[in-house]
C-alpha positions in Angstrom: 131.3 37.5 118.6 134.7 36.4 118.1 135.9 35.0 114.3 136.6 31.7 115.6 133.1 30.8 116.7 130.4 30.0 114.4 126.1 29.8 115.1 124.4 26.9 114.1 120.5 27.7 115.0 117.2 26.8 113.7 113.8 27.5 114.5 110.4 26.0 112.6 107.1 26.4 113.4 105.3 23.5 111.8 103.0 20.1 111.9 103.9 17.0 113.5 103.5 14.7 110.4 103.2 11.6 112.6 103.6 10.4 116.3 107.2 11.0 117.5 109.0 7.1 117.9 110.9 6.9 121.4 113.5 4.2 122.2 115.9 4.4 124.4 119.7 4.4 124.0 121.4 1.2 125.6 122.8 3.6 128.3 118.8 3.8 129.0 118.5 7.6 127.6 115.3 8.3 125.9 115.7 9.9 122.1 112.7 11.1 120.1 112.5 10.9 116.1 109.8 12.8 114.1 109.2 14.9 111.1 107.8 18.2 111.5 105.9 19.6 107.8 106.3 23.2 107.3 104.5 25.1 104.2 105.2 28.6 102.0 102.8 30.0 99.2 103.4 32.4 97.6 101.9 34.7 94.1 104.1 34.6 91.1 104.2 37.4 89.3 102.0 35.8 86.5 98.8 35.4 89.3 99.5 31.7 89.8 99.3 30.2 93.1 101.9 28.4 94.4 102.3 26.2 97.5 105.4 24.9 99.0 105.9 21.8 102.0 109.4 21.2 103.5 109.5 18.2 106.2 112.2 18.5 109.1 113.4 15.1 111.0 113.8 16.8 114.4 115.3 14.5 117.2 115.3 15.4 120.6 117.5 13.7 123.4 116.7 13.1 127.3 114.2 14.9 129.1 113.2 16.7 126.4 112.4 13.1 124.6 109.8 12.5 127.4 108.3 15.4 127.0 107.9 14.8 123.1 106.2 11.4 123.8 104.3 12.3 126.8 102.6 15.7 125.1 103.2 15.3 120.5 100.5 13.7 118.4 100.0 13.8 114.9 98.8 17.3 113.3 99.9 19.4 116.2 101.6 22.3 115.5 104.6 22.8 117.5 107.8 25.3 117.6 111.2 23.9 117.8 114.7 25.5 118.3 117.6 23.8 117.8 121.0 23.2 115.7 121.4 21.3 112.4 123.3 18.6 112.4 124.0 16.1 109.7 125.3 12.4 110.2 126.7 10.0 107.8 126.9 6.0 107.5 127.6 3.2 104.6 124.9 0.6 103.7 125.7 -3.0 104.0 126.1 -2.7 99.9 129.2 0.2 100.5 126.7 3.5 99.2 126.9 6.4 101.6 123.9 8.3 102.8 123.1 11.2 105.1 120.6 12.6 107.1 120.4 16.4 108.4 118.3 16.5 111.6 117.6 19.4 113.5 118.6 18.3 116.9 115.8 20.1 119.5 117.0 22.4 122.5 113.6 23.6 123.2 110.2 23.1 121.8 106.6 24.8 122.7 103.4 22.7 121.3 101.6 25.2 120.0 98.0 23.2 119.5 96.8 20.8 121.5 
């Protein structure tokens, strides 16, 4: 791999925490929005339990948007693989706010 490039990759296996929303762009291009839950536990050192959840917004573009409202429901578990991307915009009171998405190349449902 050459120095000047860079990876930007992510893959989750995880549960659709709702149904996908689908609208379409005004150029008439379908976009998907959902959150995808993921969890870790783990055993401290002590013997106590400990559970972990970390929600992903994944949005998927196109064909691939189709697919997400034609096939996702709520409490499938699905993989994803994408990039992360995170975008940036002022409220109407002047406070800036983000949002990092994993933008989805692929994705396999992996319970029906």
């Amino acid at each position: 791999m050459s120095p000047s490039k860079g990876l930007n990759k992510v893959m989750v296996i995880g549960w659709l925490e709702d149904e996908p929303e689908v609208r379409q762009t005004p150029g008439g291009r379908a976009v998907a929005s959902f959150s995808v839950a993921t969890s870790r536990s783990w055993t401290s050192t002590e013997g106590e339990k400990h559970e972990e959840k970390e929600w992903f917004n994944v949005v998927a573009w196109g064909s691939l948007a189709e697919l997400c409202r034609d096939r996702l429901a709520k409490g499938q578990q699905v993989y994803i693989e994408g990039r992360l991307q995170t975008r940036g915009w002022e409220d109407s009171l002047g406070r800036r706010h983000f949002r990092t998405e994993v933008v989805a190349q692929d994705l396999i449902v992996l319970s029906e």
